[in-house]
C-alpha positions as CSV (number, residue, x, y, z in Angstrom):
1,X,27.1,33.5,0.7
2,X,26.5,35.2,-2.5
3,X,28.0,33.5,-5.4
4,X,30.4,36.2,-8.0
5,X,27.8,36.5,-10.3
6,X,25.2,38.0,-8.0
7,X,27.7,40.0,-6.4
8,X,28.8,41.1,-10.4
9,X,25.2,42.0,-11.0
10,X,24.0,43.6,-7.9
11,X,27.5,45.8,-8.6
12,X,26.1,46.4,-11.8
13,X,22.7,47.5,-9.8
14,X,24.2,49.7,-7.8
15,X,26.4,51.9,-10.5
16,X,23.2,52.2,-12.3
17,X,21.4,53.5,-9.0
18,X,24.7,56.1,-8.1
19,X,24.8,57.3,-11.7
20,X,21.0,58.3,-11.5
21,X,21.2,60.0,-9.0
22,X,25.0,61.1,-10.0
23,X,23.1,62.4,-13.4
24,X,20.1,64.3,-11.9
25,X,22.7,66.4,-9.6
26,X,24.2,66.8,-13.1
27,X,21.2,68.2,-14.5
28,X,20.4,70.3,-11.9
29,X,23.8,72.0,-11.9
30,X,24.0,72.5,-15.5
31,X,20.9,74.1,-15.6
32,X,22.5,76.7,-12.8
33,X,25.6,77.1,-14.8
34,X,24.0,78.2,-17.7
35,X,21.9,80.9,-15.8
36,X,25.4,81.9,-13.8
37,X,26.5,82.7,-17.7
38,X,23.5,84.8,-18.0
39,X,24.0,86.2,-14.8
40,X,27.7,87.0,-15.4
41,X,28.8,85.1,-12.1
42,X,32.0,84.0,-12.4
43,X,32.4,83.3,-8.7
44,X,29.6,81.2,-8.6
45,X,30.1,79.7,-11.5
46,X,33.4,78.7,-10.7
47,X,32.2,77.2,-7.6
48,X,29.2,75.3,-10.1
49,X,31.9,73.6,-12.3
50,X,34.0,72.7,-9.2
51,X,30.8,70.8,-8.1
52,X,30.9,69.4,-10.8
53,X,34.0,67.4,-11.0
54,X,33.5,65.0,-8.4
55,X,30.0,63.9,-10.2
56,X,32.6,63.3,-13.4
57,X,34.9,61.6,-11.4
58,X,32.0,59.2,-9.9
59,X,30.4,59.0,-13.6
60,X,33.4,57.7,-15.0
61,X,34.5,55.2,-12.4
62,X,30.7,53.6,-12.5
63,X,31.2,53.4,-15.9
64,X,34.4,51.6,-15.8
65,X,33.1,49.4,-13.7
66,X,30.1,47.9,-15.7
67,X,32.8,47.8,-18.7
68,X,34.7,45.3,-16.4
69,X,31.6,43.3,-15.6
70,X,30.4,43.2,-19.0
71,X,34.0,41.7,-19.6
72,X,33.9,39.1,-17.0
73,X,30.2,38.1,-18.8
74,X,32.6,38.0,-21.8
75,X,29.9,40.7,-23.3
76,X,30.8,44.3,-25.1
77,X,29.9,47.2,-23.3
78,X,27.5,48.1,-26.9
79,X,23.6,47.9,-26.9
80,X,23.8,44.0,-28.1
81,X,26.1,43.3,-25.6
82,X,24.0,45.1,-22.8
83,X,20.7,43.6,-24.2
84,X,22.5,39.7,-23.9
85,X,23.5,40.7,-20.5
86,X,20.0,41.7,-19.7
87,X,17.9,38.5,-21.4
88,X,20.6,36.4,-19.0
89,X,19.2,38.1,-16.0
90,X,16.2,36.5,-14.0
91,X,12.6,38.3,-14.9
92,X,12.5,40.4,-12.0
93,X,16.0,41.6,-12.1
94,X,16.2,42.1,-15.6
95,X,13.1,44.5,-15.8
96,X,14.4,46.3,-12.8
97,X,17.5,46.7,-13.8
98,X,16.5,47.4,-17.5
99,X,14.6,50.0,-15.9
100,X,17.2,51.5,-14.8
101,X,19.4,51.7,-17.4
102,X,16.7,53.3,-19.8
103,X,16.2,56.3,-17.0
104,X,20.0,56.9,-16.6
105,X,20.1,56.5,-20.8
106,X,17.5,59.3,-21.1
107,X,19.3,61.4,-17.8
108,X,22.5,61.1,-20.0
109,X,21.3,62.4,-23.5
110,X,19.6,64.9,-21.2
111,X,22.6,66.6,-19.4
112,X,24.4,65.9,-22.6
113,X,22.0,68.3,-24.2
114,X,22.6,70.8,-21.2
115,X,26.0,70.7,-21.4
116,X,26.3,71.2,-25.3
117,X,23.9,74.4,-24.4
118,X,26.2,75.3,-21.9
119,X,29.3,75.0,-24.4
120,X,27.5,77.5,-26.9
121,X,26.8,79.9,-24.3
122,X,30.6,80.0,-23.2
123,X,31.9,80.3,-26.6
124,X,29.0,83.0,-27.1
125,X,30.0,84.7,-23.2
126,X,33.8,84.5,-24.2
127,X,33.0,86.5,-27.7
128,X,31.6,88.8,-25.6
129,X,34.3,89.5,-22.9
130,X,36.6,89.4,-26.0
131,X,35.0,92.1,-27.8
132,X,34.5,94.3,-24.7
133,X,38.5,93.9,-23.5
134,X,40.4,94.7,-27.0
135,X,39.7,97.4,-29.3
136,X,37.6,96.7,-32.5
137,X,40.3,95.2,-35.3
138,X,40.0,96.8,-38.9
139,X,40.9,95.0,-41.8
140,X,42.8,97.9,-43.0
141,X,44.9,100.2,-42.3
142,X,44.6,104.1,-42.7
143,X,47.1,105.3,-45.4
144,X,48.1,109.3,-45.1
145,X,47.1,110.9,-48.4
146,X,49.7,113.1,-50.5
């Protein structure tokens, strides 16, 4: 029977291998939501963002979970803490898992990126539908002469 702390780490393992893959679904539909702003589909990009929620929830529950780990190891959830929890690990699970993390860092800065990209494009879609629905606004007001 496995003792806690393999169970704790292979838990740790397996957050890490959902997020990835968590993440590059993530990618993939921010990409698509930022040509569905382009596109002017707001069906389908309703439908995009709603596919993305569940990702989000996922995301956020791995991520609670490797906080509580990192607790239990009595370890923050900040690089040093992550890099003591790492150098604890045996070789081969350290490097794997290490591994691991520096892919789903890189996926995260990534859809980050997207979704900043994605946030400029709304604002910039929104100016637009705002400026087509309401008359142009003048800063003054016409005065009868006489």
């Amino acid at each position: 029977m496995p003792s806690k702390t393999s169970h704790l780490i292979q838990s740790f393992f397996n957050t890490l291998v959902q997020d990835i893959k968590s993440y590059q679904k993530l990618e993939i539909l921010l990409k698509q939501q930022k040509a569905l702003y382009l596109h002017f589909d707001a069906d389908q990009l309703e439908s995009n963002i709603a596919q993305q929620q569940p990702l989000l929830v996922l995301l956020r529950q791995n991520a609670h979970q490797r906080s509580q780990i990192m607790a239990t190891f009595q370890l923050k959830m900040d690089k040093q803490g992550v890099e003591r929890f790492f150098s604890a690990l045996p070789p081969a699970a350290a490097e794997k898992i290490k591994s691991l993390w520096h892919q789903l860092e890189t996926l995260i800065k990534h859809c980050q990126v997207l979704n900043q990209e994605n946030g400029q494009t709304s604002a910039s879609f929104h100016e637009l539908i705002v400026s087509l629905t309401r008359p142009q606004q003048h800063t003054y007001t016409e005065q009868p002469i006489g």
